[in-house]
GUNU-894353 format. One record per atom (N, C-alpha, C, CB): x, y, z. Coordinates in steps of 0.2 Angstrom, whole numbers, padded with zeros to 4 digits, always signed. Glycine has a CB too. Example, Ala and Ser with C-alpha at 12.3 -4.5 7.8 and 13.67 -1.06 7.14 Angstrom:
2
+0066-0028+0039;+0062-0022+0039;+0066-0016+0039;+0057-0022+0045;+0064-0011+0035;+0068-0005+0036;+0064+0000+0039;+0070-0003+0029;
//
This chain:
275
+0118-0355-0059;+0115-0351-0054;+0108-0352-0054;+0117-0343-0054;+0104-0352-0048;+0097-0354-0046;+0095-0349-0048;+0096-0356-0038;+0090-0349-0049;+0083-0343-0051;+0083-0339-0045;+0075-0347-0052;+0082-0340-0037;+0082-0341-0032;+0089-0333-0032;+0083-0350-0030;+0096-0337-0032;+0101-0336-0031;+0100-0328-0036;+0107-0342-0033;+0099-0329-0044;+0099-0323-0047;+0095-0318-0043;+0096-0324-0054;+0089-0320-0041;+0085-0315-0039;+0089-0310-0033;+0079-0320-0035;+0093-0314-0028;+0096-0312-0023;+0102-0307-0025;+0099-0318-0020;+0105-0308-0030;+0110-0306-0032;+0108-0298-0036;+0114-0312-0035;+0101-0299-0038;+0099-0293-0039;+0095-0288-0036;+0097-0293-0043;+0096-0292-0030;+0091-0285-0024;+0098-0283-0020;+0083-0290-0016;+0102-0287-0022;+0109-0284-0019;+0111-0278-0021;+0115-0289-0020;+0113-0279-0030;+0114-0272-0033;+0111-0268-0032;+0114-0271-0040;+0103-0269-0033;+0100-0262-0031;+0103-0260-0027;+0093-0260-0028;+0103-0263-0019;+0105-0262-0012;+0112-0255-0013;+0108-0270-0008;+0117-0260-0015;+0123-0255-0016;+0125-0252-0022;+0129-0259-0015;+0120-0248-0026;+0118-0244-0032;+0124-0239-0028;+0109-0241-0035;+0127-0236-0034;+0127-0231-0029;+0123-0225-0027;+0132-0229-0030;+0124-0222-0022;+0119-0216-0021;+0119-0209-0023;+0118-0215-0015;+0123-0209-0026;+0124-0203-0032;+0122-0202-0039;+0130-0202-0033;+0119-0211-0042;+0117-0211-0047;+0110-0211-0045;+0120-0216-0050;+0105-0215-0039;+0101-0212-0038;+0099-0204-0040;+0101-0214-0034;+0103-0201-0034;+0101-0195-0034;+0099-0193-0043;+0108-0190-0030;+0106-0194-0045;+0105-0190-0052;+0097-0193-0057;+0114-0191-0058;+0094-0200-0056;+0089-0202-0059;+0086-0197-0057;+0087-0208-0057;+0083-0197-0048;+0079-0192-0048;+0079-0185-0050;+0078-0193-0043;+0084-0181-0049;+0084-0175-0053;+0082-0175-0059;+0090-0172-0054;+0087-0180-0066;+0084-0180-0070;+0076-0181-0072;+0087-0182-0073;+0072-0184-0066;+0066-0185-0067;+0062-0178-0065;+0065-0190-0063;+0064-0175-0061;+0063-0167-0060;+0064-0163-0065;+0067-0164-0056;+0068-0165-0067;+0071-0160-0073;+0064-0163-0080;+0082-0162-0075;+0067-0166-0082;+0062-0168-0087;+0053-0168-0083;+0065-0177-0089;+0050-0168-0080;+0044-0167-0078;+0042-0159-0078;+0044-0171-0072;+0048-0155-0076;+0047-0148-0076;+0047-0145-0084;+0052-0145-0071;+0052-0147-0089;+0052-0149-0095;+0044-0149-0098;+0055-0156-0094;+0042-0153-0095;+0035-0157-0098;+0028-0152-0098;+0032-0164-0092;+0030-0148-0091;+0024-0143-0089;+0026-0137-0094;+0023-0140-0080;+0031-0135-0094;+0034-0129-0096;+0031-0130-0104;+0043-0127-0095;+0033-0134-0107;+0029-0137-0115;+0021-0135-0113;+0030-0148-0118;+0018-0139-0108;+0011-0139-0108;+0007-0131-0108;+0009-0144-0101;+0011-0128-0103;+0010-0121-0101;+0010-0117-0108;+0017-0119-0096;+0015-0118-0111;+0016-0113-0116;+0009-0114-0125;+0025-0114-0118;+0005-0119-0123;-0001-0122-0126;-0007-0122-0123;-0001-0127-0127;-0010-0115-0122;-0015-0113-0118;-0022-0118-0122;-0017-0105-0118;-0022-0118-0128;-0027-0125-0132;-0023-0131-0131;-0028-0124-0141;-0021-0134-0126;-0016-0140-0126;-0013-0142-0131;-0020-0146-0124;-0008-0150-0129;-0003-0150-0132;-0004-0160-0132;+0003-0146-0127;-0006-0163-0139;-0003-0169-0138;+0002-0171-0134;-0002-0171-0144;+0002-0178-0135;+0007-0182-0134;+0013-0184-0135;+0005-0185-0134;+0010-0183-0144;+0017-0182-0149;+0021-0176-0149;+0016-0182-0158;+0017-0171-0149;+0023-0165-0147;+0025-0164-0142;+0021-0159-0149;+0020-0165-0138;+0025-0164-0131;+0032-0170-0131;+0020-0164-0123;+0030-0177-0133;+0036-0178-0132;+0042-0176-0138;+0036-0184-0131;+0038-0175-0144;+0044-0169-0149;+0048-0164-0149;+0042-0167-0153;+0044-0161-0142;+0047-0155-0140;+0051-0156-0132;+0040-0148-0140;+0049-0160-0129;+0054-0162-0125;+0060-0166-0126;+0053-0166-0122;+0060-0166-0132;+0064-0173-0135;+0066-0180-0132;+0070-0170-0138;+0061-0181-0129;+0058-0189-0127;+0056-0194-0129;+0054-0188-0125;+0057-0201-0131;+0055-0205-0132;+0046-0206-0131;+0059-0208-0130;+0044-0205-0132;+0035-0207-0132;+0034-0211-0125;+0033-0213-0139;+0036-0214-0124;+0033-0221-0118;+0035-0216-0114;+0038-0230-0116;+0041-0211-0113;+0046-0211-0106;+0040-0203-0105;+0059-0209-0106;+0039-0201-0111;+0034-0195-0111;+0028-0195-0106;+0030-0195-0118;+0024-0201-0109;+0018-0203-0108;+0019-0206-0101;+0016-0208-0113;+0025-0210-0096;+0024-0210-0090;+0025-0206-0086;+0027-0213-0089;+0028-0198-0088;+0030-0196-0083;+0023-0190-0084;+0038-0194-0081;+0021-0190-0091;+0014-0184-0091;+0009-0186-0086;+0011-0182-0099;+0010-0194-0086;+0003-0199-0082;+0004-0198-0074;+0005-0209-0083;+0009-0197-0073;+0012-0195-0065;+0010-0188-0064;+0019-0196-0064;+0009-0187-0069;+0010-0175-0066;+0000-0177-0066;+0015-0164-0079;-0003-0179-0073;-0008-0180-0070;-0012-0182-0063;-0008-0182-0073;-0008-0189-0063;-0013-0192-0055;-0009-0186-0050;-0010-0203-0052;-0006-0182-0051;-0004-0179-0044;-0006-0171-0044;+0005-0180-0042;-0011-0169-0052;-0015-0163-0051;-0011-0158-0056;-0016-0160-0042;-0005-0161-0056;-0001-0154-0059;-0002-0156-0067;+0010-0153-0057;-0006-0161-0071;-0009-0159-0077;-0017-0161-0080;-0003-0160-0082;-0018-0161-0083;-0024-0163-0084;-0024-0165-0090;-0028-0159-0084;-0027-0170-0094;-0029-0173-0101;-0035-0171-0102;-0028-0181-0102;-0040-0167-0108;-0046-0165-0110;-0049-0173-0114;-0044-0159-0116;-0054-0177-0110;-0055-0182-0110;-0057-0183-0119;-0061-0183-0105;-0061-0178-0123;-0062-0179-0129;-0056-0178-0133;-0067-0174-0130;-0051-0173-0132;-0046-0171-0138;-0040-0174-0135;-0044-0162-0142;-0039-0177-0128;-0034-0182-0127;-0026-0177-0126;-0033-0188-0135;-0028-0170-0127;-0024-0166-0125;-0021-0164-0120;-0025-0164-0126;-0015-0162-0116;-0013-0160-0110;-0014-0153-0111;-0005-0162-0109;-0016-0152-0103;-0017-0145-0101;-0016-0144-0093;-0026-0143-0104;-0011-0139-0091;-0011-0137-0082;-0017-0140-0078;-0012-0128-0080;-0015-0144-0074;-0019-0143-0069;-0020-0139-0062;-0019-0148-0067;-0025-0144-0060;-0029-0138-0053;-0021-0137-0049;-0039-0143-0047;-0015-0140-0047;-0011-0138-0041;-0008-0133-0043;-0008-0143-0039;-0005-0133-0050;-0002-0128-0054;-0006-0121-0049;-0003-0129-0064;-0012-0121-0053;-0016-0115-0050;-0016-0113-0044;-0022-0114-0052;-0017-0118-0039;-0020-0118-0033;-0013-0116-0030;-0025-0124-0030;-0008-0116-0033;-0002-0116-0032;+0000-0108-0030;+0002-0119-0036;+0000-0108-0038;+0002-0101-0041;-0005-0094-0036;-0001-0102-0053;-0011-0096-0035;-0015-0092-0032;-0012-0093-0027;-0022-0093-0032;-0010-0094-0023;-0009-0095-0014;+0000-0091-0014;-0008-0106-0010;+0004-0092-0019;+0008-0089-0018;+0008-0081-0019;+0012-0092-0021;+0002-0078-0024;+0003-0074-0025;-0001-0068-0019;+0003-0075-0031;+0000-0067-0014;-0003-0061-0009;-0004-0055-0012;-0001-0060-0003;-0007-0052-0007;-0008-0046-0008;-0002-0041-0007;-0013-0045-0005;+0002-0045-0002;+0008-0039-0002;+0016-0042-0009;+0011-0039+0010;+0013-0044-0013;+0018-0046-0018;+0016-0044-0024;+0019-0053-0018;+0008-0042-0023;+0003-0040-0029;+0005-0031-0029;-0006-0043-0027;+0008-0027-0024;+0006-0021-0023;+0015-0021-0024;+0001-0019-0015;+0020-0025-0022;+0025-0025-0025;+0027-0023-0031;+0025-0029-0025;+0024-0031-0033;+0025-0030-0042;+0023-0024-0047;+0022-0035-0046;+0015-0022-0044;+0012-0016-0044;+0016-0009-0046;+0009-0016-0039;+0019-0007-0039;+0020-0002-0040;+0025+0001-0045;+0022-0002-0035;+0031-0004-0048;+0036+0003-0052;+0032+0001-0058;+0046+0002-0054;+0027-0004-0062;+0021+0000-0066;+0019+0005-0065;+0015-0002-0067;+0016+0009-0060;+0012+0012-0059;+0018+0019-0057;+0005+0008-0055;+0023+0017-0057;+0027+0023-0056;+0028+0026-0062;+0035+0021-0053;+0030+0022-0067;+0031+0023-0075;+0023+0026-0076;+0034+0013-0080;+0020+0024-0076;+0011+0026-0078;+0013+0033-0075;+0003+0022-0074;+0013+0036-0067;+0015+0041-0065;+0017+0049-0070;+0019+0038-0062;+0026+0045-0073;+0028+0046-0075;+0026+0050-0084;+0031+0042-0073;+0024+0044-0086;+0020+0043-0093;+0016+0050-0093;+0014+0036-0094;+0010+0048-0089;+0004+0054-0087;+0005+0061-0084;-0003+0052-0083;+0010+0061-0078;+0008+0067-0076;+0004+0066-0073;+0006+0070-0080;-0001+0060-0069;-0007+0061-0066;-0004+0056-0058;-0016+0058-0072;-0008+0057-0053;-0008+0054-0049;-0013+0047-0049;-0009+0057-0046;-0005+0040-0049;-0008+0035-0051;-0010+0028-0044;-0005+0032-0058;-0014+0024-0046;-0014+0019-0040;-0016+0013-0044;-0019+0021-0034;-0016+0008-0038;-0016+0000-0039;-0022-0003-0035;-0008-0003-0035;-0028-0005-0035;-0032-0005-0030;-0035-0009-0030;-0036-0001-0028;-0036-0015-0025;-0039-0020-0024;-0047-0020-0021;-0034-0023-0020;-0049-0026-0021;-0055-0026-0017;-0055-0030-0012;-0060-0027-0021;-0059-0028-0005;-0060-0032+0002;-0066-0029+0002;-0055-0031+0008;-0069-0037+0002;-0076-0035+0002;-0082-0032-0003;-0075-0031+0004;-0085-0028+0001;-0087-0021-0003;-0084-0017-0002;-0093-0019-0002;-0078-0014+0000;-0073-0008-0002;-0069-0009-0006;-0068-0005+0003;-0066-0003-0009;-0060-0004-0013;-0056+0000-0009;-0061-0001-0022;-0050-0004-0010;-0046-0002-0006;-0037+0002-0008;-0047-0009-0002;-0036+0007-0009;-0030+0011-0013;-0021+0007-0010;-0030+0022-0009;-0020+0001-0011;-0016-0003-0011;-0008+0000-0012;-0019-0007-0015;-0009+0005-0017;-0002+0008-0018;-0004+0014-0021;+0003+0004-0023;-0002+0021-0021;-0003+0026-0024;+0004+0029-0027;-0008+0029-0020;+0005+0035-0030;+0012+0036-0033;+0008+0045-0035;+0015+0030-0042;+0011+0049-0035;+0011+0056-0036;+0013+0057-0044;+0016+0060-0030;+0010+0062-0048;+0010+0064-0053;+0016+0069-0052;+0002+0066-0056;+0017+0070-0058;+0022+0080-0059;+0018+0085-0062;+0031+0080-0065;+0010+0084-0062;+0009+0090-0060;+0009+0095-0056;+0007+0090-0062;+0006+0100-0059;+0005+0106-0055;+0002+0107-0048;+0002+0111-0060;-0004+0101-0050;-0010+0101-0043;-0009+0092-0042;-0020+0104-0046;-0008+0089-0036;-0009+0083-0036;-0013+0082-0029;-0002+0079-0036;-0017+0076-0032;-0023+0075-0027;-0021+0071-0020;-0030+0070-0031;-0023+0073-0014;-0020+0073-0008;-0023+0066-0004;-0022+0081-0003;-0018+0061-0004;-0022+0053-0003;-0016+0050+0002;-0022+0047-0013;-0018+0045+0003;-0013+0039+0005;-0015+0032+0005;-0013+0040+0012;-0010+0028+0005;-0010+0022+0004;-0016+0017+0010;-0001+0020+0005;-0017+0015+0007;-0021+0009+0013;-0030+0014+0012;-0015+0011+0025;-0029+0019+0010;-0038+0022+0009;-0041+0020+0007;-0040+0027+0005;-0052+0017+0008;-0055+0017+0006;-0058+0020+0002;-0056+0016+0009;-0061+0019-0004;-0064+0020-0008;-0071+0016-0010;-0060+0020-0013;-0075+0022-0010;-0083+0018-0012;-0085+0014-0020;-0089+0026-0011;-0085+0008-0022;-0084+0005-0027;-0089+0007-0034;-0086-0001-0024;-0095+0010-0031;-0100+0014-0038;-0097+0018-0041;-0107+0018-0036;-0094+0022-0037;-0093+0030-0042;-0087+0031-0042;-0095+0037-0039;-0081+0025-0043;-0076+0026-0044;-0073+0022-0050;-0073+0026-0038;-0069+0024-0054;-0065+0021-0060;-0065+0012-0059;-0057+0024-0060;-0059+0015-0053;-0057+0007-0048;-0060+0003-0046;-0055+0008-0042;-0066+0006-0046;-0072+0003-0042;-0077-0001-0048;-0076+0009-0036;-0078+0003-0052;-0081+0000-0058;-0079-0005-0059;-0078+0003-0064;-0070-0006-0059;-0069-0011-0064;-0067-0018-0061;-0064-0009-0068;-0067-0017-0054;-0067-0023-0050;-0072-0025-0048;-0064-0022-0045;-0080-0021-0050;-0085-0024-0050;-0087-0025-0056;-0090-0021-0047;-0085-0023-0060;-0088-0027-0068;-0084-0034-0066;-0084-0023-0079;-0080-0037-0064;-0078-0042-0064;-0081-0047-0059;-0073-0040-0063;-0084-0046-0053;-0090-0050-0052;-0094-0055-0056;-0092-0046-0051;-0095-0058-0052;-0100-0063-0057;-0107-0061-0056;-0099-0071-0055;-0111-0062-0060;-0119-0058-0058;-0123-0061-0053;-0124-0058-0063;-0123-0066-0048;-0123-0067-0041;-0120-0063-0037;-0121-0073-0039;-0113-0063-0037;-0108-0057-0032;-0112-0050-0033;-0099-0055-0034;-0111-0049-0041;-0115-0041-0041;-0123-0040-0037;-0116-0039-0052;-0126-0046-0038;-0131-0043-0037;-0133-0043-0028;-0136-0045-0041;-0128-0046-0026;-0126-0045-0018;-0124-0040-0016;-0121-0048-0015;-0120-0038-0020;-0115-0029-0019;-0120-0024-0018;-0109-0025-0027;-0126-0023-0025;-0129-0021-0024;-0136-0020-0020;-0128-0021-0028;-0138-0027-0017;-0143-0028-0010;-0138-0024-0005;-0144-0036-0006;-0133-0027-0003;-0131-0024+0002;-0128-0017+0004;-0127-0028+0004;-0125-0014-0004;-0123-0006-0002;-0129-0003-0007;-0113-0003-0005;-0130+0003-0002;-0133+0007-0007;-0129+0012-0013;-0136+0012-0003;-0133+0015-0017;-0129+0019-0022;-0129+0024-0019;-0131+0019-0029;-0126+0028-0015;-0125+0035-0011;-0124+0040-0015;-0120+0036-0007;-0126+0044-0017;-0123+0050-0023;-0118+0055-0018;-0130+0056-0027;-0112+0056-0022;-0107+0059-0019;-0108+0066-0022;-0100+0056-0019;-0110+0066-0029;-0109+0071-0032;-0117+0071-0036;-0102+0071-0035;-0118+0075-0040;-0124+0074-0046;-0123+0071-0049;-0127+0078-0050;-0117+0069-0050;-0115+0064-0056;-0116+0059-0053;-0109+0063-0060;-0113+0057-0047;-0116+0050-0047;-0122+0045-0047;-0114+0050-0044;-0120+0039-0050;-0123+0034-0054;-0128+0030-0047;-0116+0029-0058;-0136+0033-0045;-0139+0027-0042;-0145+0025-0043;-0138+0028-0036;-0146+0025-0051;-0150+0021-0052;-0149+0013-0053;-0152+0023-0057;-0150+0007-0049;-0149+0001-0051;-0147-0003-0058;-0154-0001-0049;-0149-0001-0062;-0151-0004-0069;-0147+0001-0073;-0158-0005-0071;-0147+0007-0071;-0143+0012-0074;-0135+0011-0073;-0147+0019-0072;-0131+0007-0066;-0127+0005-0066;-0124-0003-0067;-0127+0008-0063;-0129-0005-0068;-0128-0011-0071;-0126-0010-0080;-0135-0016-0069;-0129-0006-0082;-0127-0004-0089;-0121-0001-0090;-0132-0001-0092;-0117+0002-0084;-0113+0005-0083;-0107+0001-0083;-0114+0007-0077;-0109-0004-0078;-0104-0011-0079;-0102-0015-0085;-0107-0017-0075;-0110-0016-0088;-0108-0020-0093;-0104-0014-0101;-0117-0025-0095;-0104-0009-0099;-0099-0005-0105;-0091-0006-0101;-0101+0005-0106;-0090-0005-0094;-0084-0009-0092;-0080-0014-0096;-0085-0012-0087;-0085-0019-0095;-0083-0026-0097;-0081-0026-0103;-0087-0030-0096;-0085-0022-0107;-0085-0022-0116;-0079-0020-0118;-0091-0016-0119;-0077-0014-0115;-0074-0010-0116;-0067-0010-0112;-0078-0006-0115;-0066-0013-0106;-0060-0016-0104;-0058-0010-0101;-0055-0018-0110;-0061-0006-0099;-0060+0001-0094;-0065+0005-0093;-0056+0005-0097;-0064+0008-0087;-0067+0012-0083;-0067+0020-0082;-0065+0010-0078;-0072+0024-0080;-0072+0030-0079;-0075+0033-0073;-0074+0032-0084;-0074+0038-0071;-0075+0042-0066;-0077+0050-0069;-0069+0041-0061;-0082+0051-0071;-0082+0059-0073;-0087+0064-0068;-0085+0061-0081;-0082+0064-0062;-0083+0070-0057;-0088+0066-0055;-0083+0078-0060;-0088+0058-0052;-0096+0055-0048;-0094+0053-0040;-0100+0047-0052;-0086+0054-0040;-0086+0053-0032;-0082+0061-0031;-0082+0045-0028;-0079+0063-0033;-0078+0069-0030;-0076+0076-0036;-0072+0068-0023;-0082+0082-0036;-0085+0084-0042;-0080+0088-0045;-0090+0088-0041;-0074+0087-0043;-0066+0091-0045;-0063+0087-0050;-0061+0091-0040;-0061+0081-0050;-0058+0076-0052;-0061+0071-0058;-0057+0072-0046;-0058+0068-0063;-0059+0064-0066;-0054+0058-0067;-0061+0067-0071;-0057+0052-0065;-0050+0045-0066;-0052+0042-0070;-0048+0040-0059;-0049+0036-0073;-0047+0031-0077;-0045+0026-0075;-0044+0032-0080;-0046+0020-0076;-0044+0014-0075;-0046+0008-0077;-0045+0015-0070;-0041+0000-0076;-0041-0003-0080;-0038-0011-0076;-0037+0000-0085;-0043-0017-0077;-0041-0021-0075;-0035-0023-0075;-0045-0025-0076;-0033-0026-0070;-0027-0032-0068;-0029-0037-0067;-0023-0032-0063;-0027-0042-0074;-0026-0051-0073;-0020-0056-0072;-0028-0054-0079;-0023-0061-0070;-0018-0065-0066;-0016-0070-0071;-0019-0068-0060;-0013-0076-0071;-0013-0081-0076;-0018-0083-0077;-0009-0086-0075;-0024-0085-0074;-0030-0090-0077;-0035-0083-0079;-0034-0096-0069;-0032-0076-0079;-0034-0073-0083;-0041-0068-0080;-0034-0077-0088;-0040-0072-0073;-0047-0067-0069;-0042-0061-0066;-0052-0071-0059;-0047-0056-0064;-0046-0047-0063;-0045-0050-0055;-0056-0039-0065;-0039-0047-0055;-0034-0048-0046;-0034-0040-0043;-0025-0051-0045;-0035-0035-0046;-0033-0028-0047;-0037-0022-0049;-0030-0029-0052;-0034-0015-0050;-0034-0012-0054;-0030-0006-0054;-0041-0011-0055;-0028-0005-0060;-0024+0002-0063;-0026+0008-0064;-0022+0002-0069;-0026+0014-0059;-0029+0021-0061;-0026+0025-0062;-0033+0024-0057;-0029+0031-0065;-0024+0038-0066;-0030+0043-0064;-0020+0040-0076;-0029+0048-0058;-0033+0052-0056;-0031+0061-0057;-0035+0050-0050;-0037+0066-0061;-0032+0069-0061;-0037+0077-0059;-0027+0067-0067;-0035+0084-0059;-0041+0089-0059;-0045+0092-0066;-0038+0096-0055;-0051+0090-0064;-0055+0092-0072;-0051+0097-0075;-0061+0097-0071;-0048+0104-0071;-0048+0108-0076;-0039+0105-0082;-0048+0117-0072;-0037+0099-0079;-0031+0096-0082;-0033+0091-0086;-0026+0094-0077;-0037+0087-0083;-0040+0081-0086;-0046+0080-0091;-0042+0077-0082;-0046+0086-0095;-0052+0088-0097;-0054+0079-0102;-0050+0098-0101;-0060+0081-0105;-0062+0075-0109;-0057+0073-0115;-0069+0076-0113;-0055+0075-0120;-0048+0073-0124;-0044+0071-0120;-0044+0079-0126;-0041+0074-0116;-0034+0069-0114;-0035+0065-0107;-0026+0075-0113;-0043+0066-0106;-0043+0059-0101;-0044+0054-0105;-0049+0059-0097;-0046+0055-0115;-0043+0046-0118;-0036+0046-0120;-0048+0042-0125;-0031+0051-0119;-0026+0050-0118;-0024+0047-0115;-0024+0053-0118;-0025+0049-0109;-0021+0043-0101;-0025+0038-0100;-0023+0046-0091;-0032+0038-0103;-0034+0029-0102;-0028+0024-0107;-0043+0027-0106;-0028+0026-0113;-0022+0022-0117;-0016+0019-0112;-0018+0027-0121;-0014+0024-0109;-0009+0025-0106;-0008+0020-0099;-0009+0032-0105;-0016+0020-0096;-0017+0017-0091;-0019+0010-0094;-0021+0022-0086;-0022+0008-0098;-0024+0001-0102;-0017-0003-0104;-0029+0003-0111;-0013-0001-0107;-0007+0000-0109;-0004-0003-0100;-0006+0009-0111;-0003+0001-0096;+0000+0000-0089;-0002-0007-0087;-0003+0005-0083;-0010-0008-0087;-0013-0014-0085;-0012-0021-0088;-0019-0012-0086;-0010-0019-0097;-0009-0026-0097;-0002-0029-0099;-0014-0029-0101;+0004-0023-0099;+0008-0024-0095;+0011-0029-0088;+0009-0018-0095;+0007-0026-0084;+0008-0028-0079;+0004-0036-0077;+0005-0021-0075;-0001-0036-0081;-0005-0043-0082;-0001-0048-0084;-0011-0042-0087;+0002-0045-0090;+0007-0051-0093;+0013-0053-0086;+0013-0047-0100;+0013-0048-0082;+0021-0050-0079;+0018-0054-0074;+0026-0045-0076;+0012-0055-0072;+0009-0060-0068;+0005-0065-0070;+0006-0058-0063;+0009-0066-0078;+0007-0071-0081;-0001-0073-0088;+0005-0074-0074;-0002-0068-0087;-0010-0068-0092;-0006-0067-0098;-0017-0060-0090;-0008-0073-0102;-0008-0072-0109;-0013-0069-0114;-0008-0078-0109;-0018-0067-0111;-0023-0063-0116;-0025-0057-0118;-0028-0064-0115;
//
């Protein structure tokens, strides 16, 4: 047979492969590429080459082609110096766009039912728009007095737990926007409006992984509260427990912060945060 002829006779097979053995290539190429991320994912310091194909149980070449492909198309990244694999930017840009705000208050809620439960105190879930903080989900306590709210409420960001801790999370450009453009209003005598005196405010937030409110937006009440992170591990959130001084007294308001710290990174893990 001609060189010619061979050639023919093998654009033929392809031709009439059958199309069920396609199909299954490509799956198993789906399959094994999902495979690949799920290894990479679970190696927040990345993941050679050898192990991931040791843990895919892959031959090396078939590894290395199809990790080369997740790369050029965004879903992984190689660390140019340690030659490691690590998630790429679509994974995330993925995982952010899927996750809204009304899936965030979802998930939210039966945490913060159970927190409820746990404390005793009326608890909530609050997001930021803007400069407001905004009461995204709220849940009723079984005590004796519970504070009188609704879902979808504004809250002023300075003098509130919630508000704390979605502003410690800023970056120090945003913060120092928030603070040009709102004033510090005092609601109560406690509250916090010296500049610098709440910027020191923040930075114990941050330290400290939580927030307080003692009686600076409304002089009855003391709350608590605690960031919510997402998988890349930024604050999408926050967890509170609000309750009446004469119940929430100083002692067992670090009772319920446990409780509500506790709630938060509960709830962090289930949208992914490893930390």
């Amino acid at each position: 047979m001609k060189a010619k002829d061979l050639t023919t006779a093998n654009d033929v097979a392809k031709v009439v492969e059958p199309e069920a053995s396609r199909e299954r290539g490509g799956v198993q190429s789906i399959e094994r590429a999902f495979s690949i991320l799920m290894q990479i994912a679970q190696h927040p310091d990345g993941i050679s080459l050898a192990d991931l194909a040791k843990r895919v149980e892959l031959h090396t070449s078939t590894t290395f082609h199809l990790v080369r492909t997740l790369v050029e198309t965004g879903a992984a990244r190689q660390d140019r110096e340690t030659k490691r694999y690590h998630l790429g930017r679509l994974i995330f840009s993925l995982a952010a766009n899927s996750a809204s705000e009304v899936e965030l208050v979802t998930m939210a809620t039966p945490f913060i039912e159970d927190l409820a439960r746990m404390s005793g105190e009326t608890t909530h879930f609050a997001l930021r728009s803007g400069h407001d903080i905004v009461i995204a989900a709220r849940v009723a306590g079984t005590g004796a007095f519970q504070l009188v709210e609704r879902n979808g409420g504004i809250r002023p960001a300075h003098c509130t737990s919630l508000g704390k801790v979605l502003l410690a999370a800023m970056s120090p450009p945003q913060l120092e926007e928030y603070l040009t453009a709102m004033p510090l209003v005092a609601y109560t005598p406690k509250t916090i409006v010296d500049p610098e005196r709440f910027r020191e405010e923040l930075d114990h937030v941050r330290r400290s992984g939580i927030g307080y409110d003692d009686q600076e937006f409304n002089d009855e009440v003391r709350c608590v509260a605690a960031p919510v992170r997402n998988f890349s591990g930024h604050v999408v959130g926050a967890v509170g427990a609000s309750g009446p001084v004469w119940r929430m007294t100083l002692p067992r308001l670090q009772d319920v912060a446990q409780k509500v710290r506790a709630t938060a990174a509960e709830l962090s893990r289930e949208l992914g945060c490893h930390g």
